[in-house]
N, C-alpha and C positions, 0 to 999 in steps of 0.2 A: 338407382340414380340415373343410369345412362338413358335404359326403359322409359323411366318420368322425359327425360326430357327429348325424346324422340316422341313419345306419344302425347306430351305435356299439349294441353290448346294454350295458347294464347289468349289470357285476361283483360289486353290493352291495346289500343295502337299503340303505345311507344314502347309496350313490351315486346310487342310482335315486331316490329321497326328495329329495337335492339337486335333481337335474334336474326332478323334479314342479314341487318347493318354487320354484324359480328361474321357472318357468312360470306359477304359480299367482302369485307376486305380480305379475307382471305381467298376469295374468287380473284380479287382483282391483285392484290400481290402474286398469285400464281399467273395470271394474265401478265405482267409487267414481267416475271421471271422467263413466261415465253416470249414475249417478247425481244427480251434481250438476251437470249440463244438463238432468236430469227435472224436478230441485226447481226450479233457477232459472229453466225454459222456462213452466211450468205452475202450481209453488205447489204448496203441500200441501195438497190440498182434494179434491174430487169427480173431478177426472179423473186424479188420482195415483191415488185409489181405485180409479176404473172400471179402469186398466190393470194394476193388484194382481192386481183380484177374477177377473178376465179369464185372466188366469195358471192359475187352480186347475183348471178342468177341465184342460186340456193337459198341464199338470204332472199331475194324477193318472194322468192315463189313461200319459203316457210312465214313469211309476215305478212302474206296476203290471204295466203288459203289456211294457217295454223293460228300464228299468234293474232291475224286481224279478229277471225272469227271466235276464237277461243276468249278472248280476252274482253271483248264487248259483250257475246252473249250468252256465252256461257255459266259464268260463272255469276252473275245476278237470276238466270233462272233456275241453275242447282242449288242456287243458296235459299232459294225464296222456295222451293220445293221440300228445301231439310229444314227449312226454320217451320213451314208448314207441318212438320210430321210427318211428310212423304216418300221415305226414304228410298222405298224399291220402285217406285216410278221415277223420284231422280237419276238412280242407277241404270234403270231401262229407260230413262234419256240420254246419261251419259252416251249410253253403247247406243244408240241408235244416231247421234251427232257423232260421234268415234268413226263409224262405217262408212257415214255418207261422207265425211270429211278426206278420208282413206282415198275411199274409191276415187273422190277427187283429184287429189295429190296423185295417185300410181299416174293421172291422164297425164298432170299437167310436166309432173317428171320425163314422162315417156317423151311426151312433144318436145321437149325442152333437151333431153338428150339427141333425139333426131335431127333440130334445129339449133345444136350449139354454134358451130359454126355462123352460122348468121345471125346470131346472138353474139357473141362476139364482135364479130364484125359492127355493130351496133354502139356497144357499150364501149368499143374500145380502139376505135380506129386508128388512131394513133401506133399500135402495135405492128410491128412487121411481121415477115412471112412467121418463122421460127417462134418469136415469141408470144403469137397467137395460136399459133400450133399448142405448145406447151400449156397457152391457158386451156384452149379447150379440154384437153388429155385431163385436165386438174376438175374441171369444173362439172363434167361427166361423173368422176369419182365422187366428188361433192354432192350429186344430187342424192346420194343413197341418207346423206344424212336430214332431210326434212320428214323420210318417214317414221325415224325414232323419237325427232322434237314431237314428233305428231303427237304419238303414245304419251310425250313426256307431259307434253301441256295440259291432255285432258288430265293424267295423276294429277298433274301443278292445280289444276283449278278444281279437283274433290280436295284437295291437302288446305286448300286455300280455303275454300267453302267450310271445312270444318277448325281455320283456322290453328291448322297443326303445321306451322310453318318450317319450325325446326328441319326434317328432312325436305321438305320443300327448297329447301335453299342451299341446303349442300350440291344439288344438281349443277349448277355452275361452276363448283369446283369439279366437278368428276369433269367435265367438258373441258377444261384446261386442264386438266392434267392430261386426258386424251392428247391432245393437241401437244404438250410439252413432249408426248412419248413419241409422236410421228416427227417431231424436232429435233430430239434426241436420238431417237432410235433407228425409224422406218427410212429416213434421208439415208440414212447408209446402206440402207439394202435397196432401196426402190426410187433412190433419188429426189427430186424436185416432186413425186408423184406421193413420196413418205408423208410430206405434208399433210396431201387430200385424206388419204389415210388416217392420218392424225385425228382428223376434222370428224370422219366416218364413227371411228372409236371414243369421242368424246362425246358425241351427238348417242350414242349408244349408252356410256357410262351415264350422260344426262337422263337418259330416261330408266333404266337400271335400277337407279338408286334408289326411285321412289315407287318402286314395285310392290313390297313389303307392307309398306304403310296404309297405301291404296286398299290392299286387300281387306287389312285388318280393321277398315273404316266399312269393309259391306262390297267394295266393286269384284262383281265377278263378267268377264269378260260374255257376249253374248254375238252371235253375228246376228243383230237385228239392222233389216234397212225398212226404217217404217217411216218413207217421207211425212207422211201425213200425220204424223206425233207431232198434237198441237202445241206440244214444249218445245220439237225442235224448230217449230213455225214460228215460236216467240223467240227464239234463239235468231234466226234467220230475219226478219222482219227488223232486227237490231244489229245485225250482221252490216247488212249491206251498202249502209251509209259509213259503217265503220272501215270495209274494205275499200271502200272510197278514198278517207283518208289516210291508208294506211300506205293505197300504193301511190297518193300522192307525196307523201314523207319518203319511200322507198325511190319513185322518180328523182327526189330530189339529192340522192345519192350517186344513183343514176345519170343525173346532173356532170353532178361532181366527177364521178370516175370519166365519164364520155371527154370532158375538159384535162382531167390528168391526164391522161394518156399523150392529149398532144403537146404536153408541158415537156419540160426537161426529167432526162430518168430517173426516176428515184420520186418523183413527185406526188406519185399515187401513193407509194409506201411511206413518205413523211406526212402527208394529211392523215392518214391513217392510222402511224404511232404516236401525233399529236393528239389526235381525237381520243384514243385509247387515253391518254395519259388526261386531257379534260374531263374523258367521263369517269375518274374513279372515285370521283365527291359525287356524280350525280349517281353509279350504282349504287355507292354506300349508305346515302342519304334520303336524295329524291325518290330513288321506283324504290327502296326497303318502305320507308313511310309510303306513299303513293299505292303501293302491292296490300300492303297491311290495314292503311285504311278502306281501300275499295269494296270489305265484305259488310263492315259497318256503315258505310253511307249509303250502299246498296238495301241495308235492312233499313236503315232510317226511312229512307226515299219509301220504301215499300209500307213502315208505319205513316205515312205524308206526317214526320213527326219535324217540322220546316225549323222549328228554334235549337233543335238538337242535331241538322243536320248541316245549319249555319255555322253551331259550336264546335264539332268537329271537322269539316273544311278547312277554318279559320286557324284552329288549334294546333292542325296539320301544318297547314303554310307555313305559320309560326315558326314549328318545329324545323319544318325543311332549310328555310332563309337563317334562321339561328347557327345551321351548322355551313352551311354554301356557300352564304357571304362571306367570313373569316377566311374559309379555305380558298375563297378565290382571289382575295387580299395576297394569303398568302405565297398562293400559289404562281401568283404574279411575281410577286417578288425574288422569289426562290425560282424560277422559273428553269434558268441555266443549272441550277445542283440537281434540282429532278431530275432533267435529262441526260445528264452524265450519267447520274445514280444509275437511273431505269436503264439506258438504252446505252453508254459509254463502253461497249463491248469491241472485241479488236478490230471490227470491220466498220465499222459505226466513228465516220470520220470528223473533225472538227467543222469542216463545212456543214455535215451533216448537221450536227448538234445544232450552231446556229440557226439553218433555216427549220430546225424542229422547235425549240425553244422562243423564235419571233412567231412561228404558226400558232404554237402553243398560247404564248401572252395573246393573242388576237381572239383566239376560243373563251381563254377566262373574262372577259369583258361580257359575255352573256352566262354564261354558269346559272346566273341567276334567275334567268327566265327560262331557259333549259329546265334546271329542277323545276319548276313549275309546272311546265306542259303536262307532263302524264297525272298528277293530284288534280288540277284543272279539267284536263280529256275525261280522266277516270269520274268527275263529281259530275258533268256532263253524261257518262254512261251509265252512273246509279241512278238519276232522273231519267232514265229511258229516251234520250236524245242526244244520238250519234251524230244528226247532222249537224250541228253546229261546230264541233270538232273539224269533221272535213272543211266546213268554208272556210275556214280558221287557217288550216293546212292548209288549202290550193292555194288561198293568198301566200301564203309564206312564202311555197314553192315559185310561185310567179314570181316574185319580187327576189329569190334566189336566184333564179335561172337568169334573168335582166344582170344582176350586179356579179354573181359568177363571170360572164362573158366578156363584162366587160373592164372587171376589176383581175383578173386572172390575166389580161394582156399585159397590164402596168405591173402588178405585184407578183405575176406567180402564183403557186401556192399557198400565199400569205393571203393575196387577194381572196382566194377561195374561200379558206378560215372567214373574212370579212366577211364576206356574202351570207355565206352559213348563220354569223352571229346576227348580225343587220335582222335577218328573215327571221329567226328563232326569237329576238325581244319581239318581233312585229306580233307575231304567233300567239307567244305568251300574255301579251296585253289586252289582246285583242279577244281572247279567252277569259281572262282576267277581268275584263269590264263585260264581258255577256252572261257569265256569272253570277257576277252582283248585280246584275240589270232583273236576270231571272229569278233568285230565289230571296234579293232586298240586300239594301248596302251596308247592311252592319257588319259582314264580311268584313269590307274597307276601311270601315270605323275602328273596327278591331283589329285589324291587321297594319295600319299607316303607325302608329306611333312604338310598338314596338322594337317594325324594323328601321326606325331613323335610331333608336338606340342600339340595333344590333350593328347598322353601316358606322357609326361613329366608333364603336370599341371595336370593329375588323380594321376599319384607316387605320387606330393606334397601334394596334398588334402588327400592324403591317408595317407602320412605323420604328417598330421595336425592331422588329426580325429585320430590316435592313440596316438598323444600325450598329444589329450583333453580327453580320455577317463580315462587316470591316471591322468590328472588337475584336475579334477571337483569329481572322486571317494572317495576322504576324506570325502566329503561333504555327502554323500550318501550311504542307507542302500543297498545294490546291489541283496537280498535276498529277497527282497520285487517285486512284477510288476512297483510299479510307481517306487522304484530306479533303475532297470534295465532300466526301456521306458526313465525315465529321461537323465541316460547314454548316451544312444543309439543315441536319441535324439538333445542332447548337440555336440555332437563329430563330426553324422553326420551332423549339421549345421553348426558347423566351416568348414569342409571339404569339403559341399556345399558350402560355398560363398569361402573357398579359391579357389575352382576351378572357379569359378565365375569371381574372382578377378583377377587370374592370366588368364582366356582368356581374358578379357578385358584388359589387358595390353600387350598381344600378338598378341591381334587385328584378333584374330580364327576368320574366315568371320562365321562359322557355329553359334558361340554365338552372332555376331551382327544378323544375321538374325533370330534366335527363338526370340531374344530381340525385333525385328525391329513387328516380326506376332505377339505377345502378346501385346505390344503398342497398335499398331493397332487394334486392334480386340478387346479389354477390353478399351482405354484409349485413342481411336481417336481421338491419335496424329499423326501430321504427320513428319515423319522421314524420314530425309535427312544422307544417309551413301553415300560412296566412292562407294563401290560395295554391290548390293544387289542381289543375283541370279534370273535371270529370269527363272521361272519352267517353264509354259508354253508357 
């Protein structure tokens, strides 16, 4: 049983989307449980900041040189290699994109530790003497962990390419838990620096995990550096419009931290545990579907089979907006019990809560185009055309950077979130309609009238859960954790089955079919609907 489902392939986007989605909230509850051992250990102040600001180089450099490349071209040319029958040439492409990619990363680490300090000084001016000190000391240790995402990505995308997603997805939980241990643990022996440590050992346990599986799919590791492998040429050629826009998404971060820093303290670390707390419908939902469909639009694209890679696009989105919308309904709503729930720990002050929970409602106001980006980017990179993504992205970023600036004077923090969301629908739409312009509008056709029925039963559910939130409040101390969780709790359970209730009475094809893959899969029954989408 356990065997089956470590090595089990994935038969479906929504079965493979399950399996992500089932992994991810366990990723992202472990994410939210460190999180609020960061708040309650340290306070939201100067050293929440220094270990944010800390983050940004590591993180640029692994989404420029790792995830940009790995994620645009890789894995539509190992996959079209294995669907070819080519299995030891995709392998001895893997390892010869693994080495050059490597030799990359050791340079740009190097420079990057040599020039931390002026890197900082950059990202984060705002900081004085001592607390730029402390970030650099973090950010140095930080860089050791882009060489194990290295490792981790290329496994990610042979586990992906064979659609053995199961251990695929556990990898985000070993990486939080990493991190919960240097929160936990390494803070008490090595202080502020336990953290980077943390980061070091999760980044490690992320690629670890899916060691096992890699092997037993055929990768044997080789030091080949063969520029001239016209796979890794196709890989690269596909590359490089991609890391365009990747490190214009990354600038716009970039953006963001350079403006926190001269904010008030603590500013950098509340856009950041609001963000966290925004994106656990987009792990759970958008990149599980968005991840899972990517190997089959990629094969469609490669059969040019255009009605079937319309159906499944379309299908996707469907699925995506079906669950994003409600949750960002309700997540508005409910906005103040989250963030007690999540982050209400003994250092994590009432002011705090507030301007975390108005950051927050400002985030969920885009959610919707948010999930969207990466299904849209990804449907973009299975037709072999990166560059539209990036112009997609600079605009974003441009139109961030303008209202950042000068919405961050007025609002703060809050402003920021603005900007963020402003720039991310612009993103999304503008994706959105070059989509349907490139492969014909029945995308739109199929896609417009579902989601006006999924927006009308999220308003209601949304309607419910704030009218259960003053029902049941008599009842309960709200001052306390278990009366707020109870809240929270209560309100969003009536609001879940109303929305429940009401697609089931509107007969949403997307709520019979997650209903029809969870039967199946837990409760192997067999269910007979009117229409069930065929994914592949």
């Amino acid at each position: 049983m356990i065997q089956k489902l470590i090595n089990g392939k994935a038969k479906s986007i929504t079965a493979a989307a399950l399996v992500l989605g089932t992994a991810t909230l366990a990723s992202k509850l472990l994410g939210l449980l460190r999180n609020r051992i960061l708040v309650g250990e340290i306070g939201v102040g100067n050293e929440l900041d220094i270990y944010y600001a800390a983050f940004r180089i590591p993180d640029f450099i692994f989404n420029i040189v790792v995830f940009g490349a790995l994620s645009a071209g890789f894995i539509p040319v190992f996959s079209k290699l294995i669907f070819k029958g080519e299995k030891d040439r995709a392998f001895k492409t893997a390892n010869a994109a693994l080495n050059l990619v490597f030799i990359l990363l050791i340079i740009l680490c190097f420079v990057s530790v040599v020039f931390t300090k002026d890197l900082i000084n950059f990202i984060a001016p705002g900081f004085d003497g001592s607390k730029k000190e402390a970030t650099i000391e973090l950010t140095r240790i930080m860089l050791l962990s882009p060489m194990f995402l290295l490792l981790s990505s290329v496994f990610g995308g042979i586990l992906q390419s064979f659609k053995r997603f199961f251990v695929y997805s556990l990898s985000p939980i070993m990486y939080n838990i990493g991190i919960i241990i240097g929160a936990v643990y390494f803070i008490n022996w090595w202080g502020l620096q336990g953290l980077a440590w943390g980061v070091v050992l999760g980044s490690f346990l992320h690629f670890a995990i899916q060691i096992s599986t890699a092997r037993k799919l055929g990768f044997r590791y080789q030091f080949t550096v063969d520029a001239k492998n016209t796979d890794v040429g196709k890989m690269a050629r596909m590359v490089v419009p991609r890391l365009l826009t990747i490190i214009a998404t990354q600038f716009n971060l970039v953006i963001i931290t350079i403006i926190a820093s001269t904010l008030t303290i603590g500013s950098l670390a509340i856009f950041n545990l609001a963000n966290d707390l925004q994106s656990f419908p987009l792990g759970l939902f958008a990149v599980s579907f968005a991840v899972a469909s990517f190997p089959t639009l990629s094969a469609l694209s490669d059969k040019k089979d255009r009605e079937k890679f319309i159906a499944s696009l379309s299908s996707t989105a469907k699925q995506i907006l079906f669950f994003v919308i409600p949750i960002s309904v309700l997540l508005f709503v409910l906005r103040a019990q989250v963030v007690r729930v999540a982050l209400g720990a003994k250092k994590f002050t009432w002011e705090n809560t507030i301007l975390t929970f108005d950051t927050l409602g400002v985030f969920v106001f885009s959610l919707f185009a948010q999930a969207l980006v990466p299904l849209l980017a990804r449907s973009f990179w299975a037709l072999r055309d990166a560059k539209t993504p990036f112009i997609t992205s600079s605009i974003s970023v441009l139109i961030n950077l303008v209202l950042a600036f000068s919405l961050s004077k007025q609002y703060g923090v809050v402003g920021l979130a603005a900007s963020f969301s402003i720039s991310s629908v612009i993103n999304a739409l503008l994706l959105y309609y070059l989509i349907n312009k490139k492969i014909g509008f029945s995308c739109h056709n199929a896609i417009f009238k579902p989601v006006v029925k999924v927006s009308f039963s999220s308003v209601a559910a949304g309607l419910f859960a704030y009218a259960s939130l003053y029902l049941i409040e008599p009842f309960l101390n709200t001052h306390t954790f278990v009366g707020i969780f109870t809240q929270g709790l209560f309100a969003g359970t009536i609001g879940i089955a109303a929305y429940c209730l009401i697609s089931w009475k509107f007969k949403i094809e997307e709520f019979m079919v997650f209903k029809n893959s969870i039967q199946k899969r837990f409760f192997k029954t067999k269910i007979e609907t009117a229409e069930i989408i065929k994914e592949e």
